[in-house]
C-alpha positions in Angstrom: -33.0 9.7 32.3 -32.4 9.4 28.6 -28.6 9.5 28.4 -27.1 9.5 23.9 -24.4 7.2 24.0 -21.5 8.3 22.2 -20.0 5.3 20.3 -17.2 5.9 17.8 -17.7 4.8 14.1 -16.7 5.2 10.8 -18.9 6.2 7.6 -19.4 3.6 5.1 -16.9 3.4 2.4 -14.2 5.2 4.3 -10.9 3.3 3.6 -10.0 3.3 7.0 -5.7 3.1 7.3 -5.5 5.7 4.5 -8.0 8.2 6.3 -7.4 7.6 9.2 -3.5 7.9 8.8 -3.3 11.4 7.0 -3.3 14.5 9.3 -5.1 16.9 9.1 -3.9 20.3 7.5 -3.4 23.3 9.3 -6.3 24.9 7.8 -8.3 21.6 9.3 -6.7 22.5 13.2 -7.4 26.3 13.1 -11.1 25.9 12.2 -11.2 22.7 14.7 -12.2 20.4 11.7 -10.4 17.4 13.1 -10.6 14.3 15.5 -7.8 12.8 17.6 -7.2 9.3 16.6 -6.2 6.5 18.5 -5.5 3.1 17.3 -4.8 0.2 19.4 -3.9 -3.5 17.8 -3.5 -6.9 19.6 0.1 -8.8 19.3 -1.3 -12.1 20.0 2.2 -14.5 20.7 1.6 -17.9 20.3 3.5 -19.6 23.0 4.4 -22.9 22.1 
């Protein structure tokens, strides 16, 4: 069974905090023109 894998990625050249901050606009959501982001980031402690 040939299954596509659906990875997430980003086009080339995309500055990624600026686009990927900005909301989309209203006229974006009504048309569906928009993907939900999440962003996860690692507090590494250092324990000594």
């Amino acid at each position: 069974m040939d299954k596509k894998q659906n990875i997430p990625s980003v086009a080339p050249g995309i500055d990624d905090d600026e686009e990927l901050e900005r909301s989309a606009s209203k006229q974006e959501k009504d048309k569906g023109e928009f993907t939900q982001v999440t962003k996860l980031s690692y507090d590494e402690v250092d324990p000594s």
